[in-house]
N, CA, C and O atoms as a GROMACS GRO file, in nm:
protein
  360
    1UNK      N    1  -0.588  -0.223  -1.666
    1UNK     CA    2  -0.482  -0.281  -1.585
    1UNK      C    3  -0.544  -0.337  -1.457
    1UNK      O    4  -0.608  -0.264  -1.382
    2UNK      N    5  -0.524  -0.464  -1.433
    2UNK     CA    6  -0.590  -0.522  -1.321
    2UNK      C    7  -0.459  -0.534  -1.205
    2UNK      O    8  -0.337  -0.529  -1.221
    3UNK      N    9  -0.530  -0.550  -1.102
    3UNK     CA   10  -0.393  -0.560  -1.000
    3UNK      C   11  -0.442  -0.624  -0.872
    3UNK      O   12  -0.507  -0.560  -0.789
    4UNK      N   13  -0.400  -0.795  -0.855
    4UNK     CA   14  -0.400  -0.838  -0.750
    4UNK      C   15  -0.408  -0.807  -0.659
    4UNK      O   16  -0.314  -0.730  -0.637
    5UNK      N   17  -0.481  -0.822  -0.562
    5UNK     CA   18  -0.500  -0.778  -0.442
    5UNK      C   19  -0.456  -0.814  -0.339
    5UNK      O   20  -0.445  -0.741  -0.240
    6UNK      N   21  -0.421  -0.949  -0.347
    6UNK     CA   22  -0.337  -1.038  -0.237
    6UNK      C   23  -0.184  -1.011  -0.260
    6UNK      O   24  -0.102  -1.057  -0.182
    7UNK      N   25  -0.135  -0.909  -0.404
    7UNK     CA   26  -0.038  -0.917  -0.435
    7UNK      C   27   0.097  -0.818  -0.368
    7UNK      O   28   0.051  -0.736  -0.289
    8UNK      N   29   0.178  -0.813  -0.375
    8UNK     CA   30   0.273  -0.713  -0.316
    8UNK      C   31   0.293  -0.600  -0.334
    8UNK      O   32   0.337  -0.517  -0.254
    9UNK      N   33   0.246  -0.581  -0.491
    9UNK     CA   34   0.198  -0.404  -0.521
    9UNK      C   35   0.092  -0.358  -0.478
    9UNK      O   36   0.087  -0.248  -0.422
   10UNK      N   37   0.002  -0.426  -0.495
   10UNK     CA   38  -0.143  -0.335  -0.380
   10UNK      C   39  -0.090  -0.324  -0.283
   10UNK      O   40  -0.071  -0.204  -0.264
   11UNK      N   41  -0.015  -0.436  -0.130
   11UNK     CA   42  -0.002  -0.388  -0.022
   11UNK      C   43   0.105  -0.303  -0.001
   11UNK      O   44   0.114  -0.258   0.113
   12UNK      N   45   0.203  -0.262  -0.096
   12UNK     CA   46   0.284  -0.173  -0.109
   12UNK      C   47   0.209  -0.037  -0.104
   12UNK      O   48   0.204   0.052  -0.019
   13UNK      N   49   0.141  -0.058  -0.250
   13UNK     CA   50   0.037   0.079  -0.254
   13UNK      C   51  -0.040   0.122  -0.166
   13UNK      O   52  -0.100   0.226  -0.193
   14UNK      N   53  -0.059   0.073  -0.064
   14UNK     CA   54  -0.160   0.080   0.060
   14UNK      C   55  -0.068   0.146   0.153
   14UNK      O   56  -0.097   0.253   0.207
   15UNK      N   57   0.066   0.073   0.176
   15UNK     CA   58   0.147   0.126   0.282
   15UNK      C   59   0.197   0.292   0.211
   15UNK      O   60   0.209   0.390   0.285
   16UNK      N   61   0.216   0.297   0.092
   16UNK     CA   62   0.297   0.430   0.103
   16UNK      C   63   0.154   0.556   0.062
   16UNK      O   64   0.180   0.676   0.070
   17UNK      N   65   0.001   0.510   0.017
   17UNK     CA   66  -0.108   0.597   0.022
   17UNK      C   67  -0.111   0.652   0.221
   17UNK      O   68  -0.112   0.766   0.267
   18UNK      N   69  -0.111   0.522   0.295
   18UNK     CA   70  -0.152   0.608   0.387
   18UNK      C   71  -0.016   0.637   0.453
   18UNK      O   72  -0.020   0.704   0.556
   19UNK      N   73   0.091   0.602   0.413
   19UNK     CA   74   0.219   0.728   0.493
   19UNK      C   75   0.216   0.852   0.462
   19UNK      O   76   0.235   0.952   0.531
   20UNK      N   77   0.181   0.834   0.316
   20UNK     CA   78   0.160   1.002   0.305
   20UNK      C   79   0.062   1.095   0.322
   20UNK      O   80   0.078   1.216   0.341
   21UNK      N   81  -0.060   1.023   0.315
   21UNK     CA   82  -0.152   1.083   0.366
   21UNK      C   83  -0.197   1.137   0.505
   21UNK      O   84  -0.273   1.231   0.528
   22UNK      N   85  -0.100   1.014   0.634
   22UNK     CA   86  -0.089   1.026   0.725
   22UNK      C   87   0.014   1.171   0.820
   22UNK      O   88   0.002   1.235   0.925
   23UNK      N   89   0.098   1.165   0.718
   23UNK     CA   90   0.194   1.286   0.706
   23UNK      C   91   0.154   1.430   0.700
   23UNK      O   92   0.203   1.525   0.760
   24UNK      N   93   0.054   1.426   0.615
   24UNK     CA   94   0.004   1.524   0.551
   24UNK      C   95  -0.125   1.603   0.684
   24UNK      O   96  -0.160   1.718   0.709
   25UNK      N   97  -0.157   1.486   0.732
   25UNK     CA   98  -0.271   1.514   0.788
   25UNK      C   99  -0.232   1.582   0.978
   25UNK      O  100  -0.283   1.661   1.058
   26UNK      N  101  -0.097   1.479   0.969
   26UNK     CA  102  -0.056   1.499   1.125
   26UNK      C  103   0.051   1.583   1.155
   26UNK      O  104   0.112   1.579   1.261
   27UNK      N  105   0.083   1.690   1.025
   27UNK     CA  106   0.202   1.786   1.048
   27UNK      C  107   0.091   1.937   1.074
   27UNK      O  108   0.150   2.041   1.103
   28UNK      N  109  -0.036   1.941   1.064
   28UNK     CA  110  -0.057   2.029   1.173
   28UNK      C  111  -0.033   2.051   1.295
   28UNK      O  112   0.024   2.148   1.345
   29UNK      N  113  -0.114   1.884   1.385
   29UNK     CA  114  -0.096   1.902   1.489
   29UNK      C  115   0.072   1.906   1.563
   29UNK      O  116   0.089   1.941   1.680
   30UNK      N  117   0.193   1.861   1.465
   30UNK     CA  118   0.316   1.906   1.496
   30UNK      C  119   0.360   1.989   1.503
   30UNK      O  120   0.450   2.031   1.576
   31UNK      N  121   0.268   2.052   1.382
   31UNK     CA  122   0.359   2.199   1.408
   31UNK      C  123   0.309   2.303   1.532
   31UNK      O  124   0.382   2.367   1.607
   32UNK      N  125   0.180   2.300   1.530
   32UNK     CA  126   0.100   2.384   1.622
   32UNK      C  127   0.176   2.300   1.761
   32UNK      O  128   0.238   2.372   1.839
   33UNK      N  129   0.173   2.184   1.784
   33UNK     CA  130   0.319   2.159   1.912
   33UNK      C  131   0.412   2.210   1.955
   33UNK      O  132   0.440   2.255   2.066
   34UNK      N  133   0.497   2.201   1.805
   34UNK     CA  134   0.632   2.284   1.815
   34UNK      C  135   0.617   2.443   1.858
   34UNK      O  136   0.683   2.492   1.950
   35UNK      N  137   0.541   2.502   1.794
   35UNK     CA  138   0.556   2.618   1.801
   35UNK      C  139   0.472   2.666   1.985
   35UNK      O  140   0.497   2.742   2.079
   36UNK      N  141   0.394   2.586   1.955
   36UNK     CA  142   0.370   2.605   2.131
   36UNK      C  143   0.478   2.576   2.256
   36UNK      O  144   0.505   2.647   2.353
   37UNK      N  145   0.524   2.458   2.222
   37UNK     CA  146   0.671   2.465   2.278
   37UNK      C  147   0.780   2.521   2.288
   37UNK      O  148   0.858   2.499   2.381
   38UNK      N  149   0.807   2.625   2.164
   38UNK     CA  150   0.885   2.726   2.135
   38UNK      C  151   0.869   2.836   2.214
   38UNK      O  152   0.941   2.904   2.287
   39UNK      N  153   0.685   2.834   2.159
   39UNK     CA  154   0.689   3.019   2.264
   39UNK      C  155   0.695   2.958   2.434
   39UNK      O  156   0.725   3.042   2.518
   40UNK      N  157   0.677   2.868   2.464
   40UNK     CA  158   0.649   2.885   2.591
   40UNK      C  159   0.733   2.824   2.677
   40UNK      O  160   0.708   2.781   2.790
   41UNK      N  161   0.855   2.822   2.604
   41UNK     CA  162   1.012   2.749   2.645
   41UNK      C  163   1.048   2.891   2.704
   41UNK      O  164   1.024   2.996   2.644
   42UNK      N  165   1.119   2.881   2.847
   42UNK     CA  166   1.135   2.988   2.940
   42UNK      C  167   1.267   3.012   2.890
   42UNK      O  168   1.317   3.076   2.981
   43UNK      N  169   1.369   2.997   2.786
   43UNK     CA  170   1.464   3.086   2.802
   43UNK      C  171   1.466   3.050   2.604
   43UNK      O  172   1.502   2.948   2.544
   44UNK      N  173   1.411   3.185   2.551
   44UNK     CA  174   1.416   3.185   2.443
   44UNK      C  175   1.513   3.275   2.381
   44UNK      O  176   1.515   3.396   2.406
   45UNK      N  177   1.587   3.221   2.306
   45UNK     CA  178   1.741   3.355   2.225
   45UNK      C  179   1.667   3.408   2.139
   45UNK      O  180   1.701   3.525   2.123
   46UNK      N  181   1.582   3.379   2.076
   46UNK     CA  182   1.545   3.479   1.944
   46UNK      C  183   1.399   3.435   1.907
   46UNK      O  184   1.365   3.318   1.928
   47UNK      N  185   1.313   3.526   1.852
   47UNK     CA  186   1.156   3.452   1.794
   47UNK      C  187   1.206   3.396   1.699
   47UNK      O  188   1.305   3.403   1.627
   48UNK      N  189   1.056   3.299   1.722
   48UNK     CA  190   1.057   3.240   1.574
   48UNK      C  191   1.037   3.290   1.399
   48UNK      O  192   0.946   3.363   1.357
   49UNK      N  193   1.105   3.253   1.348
   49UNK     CA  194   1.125   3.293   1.194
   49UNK      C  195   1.023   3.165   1.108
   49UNK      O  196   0.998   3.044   1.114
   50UNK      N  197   0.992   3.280   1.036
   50UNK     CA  198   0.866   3.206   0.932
   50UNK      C  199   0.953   3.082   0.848
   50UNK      O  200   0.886   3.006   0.778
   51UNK      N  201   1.122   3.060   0.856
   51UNK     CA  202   1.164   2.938   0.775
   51UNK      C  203   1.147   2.859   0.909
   51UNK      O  204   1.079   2.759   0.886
   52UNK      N  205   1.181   2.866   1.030
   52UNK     CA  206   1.144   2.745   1.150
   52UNK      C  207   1.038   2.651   1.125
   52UNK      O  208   1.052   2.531   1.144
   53UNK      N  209   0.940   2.700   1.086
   53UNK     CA  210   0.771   2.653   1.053
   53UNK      C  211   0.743   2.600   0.944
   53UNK      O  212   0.682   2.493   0.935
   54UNK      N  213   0.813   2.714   0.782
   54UNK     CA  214   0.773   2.658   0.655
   54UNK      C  215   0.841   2.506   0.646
   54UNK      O  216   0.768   2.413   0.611
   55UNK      N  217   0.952   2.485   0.672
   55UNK     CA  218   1.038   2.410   0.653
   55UNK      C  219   0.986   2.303   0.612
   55UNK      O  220   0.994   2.249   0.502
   56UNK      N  221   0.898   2.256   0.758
   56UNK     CA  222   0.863   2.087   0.758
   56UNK      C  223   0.738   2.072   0.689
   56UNK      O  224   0.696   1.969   0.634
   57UNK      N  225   0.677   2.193   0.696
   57UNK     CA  226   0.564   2.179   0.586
   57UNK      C  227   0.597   2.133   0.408
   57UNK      O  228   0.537   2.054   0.335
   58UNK      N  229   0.753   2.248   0.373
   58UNK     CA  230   0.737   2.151   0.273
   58UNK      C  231   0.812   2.046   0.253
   58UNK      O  232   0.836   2.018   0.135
   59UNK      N  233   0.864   1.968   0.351
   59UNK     CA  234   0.915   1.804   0.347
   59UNK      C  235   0.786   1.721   0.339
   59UNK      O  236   0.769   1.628   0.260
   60UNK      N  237   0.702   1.761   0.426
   60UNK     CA  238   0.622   1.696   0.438
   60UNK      C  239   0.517   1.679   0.319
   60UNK      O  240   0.473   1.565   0.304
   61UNK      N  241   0.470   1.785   0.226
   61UNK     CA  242   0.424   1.806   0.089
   61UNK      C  243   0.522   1.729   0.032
   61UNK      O  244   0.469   1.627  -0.011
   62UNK      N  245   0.654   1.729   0.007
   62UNK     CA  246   0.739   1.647  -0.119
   62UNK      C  247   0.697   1.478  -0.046
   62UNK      O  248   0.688   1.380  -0.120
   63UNK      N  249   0.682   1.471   0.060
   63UNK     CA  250   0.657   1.340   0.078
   63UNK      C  251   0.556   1.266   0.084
   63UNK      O  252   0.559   1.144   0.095
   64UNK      N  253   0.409   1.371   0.075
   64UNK     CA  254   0.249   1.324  -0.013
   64UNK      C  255   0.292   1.275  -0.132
   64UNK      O  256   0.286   1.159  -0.171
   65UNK      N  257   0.348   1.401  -0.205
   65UNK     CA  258   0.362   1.390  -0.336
   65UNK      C  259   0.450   1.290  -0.386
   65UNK      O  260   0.434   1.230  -0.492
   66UNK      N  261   0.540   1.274  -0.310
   66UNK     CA  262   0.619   1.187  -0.364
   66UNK      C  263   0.606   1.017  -0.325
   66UNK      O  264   0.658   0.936  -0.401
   67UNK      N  265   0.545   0.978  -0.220
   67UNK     CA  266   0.479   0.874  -0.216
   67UNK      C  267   0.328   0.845  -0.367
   67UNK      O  268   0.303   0.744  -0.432
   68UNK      N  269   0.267   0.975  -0.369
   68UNK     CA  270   0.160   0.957  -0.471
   68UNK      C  271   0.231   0.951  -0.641
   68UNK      O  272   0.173   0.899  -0.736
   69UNK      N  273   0.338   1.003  -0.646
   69UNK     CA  274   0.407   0.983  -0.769
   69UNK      C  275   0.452   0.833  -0.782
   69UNK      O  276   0.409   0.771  -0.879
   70UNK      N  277   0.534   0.771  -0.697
   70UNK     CA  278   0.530   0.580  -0.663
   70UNK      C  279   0.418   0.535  -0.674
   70UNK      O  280   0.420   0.441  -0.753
   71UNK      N  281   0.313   0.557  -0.631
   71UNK     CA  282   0.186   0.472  -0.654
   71UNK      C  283   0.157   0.476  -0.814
   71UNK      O  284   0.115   0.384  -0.885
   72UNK      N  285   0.188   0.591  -0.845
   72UNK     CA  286   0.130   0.615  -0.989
   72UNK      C  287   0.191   0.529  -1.091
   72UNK      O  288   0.132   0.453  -1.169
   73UNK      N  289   0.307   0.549  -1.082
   73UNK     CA  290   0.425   0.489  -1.182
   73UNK      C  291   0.429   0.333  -1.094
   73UNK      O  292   0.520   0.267  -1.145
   74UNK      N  293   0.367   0.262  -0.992
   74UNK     CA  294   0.367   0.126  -0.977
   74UNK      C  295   0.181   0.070  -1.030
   74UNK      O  296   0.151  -0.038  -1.079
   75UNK      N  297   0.101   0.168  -1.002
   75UNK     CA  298  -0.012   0.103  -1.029
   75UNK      C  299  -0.089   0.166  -1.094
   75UNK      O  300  -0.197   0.115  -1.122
   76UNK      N  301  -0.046   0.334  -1.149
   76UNK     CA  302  -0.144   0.350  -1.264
   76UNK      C  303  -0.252   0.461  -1.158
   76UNK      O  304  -0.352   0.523  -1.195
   77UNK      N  305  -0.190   0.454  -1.020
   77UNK     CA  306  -0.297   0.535  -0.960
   77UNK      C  307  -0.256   0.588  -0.855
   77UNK      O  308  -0.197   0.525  -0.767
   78UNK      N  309  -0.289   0.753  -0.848
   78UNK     CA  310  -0.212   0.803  -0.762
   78UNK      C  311  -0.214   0.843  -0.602
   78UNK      O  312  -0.143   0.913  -0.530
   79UNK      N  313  -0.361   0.742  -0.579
   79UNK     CA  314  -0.418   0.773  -0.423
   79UNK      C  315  -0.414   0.845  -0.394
   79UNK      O  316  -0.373   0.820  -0.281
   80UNK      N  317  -0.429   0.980  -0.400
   80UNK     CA  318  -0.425   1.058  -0.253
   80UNK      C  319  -0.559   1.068  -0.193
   80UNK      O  320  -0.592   1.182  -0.159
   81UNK      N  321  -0.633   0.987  -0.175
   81UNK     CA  322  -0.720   0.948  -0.061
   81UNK      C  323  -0.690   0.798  -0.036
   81UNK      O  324  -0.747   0.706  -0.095
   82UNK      N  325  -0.622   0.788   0.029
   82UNK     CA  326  -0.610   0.607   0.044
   82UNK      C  327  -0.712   0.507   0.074
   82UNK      O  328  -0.692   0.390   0.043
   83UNK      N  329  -0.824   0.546   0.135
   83UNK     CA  330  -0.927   0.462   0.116
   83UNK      C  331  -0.991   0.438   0.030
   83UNK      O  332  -1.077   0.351   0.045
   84UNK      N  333  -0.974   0.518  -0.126
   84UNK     CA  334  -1.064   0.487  -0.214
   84UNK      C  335  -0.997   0.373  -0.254
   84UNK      O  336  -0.882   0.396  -0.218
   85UNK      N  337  -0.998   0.225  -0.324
   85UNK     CA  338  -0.986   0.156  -0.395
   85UNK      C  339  -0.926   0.202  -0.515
   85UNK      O  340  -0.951   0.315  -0.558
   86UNK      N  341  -0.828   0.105  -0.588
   86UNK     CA  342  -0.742   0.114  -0.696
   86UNK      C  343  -0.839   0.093  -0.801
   86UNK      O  344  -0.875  -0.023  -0.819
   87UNK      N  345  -0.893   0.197  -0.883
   87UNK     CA  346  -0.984   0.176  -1.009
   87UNK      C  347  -0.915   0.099  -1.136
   87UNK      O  348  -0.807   0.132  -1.184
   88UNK      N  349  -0.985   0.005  -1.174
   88UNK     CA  350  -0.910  -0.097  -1.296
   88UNK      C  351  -0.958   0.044  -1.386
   88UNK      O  352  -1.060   0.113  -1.386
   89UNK      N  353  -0.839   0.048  -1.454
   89UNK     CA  354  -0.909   0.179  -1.584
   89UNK      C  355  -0.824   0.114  -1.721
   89UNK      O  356  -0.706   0.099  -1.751
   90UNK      N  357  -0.947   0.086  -1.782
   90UNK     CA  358  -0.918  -0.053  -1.888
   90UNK      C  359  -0.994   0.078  -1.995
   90UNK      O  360  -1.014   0.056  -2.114
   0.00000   0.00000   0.00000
């Protein structure tokens, strides 16, 4: 399967490899934010609970995955490293 490069599915495939990858990579430094902001917010009602934290971690996993499931079913390939190049696999 060959796939244009100038075409609208590669630059599609490009935009949703690195949203999700981008996602994936920058919900550490969010969360380690949040939660620093949490503890060190001067009028706190209650600690934090381990669902406050899991939560966005796994939105953020369904939305690697689910950007890499679109790539797959549009080009045959499922990026999750977005810089590698779309392999023709003939």
């Amino acid at each position: 399967m060959s796939i244009d490069k100038k075409g609208f599915r590669y630059r599609l495939s490009n935009v949703l490899a690195w949203f999700g990858f981008s996602a994936l990579i920058g919900m550490p430094f969010l969360w380690v934010a949040g939660f620093v902001a949490y503890t060190l917010s001067p009028v706190t009602y209650r600690g934090p609970s381990s669902d406050d934290f899991n939560e966005p971690l796994i939105i953020v996993l369904l939305c690697y995955l689910g950007c890499a499931l679109v790539n797959y079913l549009m080009v045959g390939s499922p990026r999750l490293l977005p810089w590698r190049d779309i392999e023709d696999q003939e």
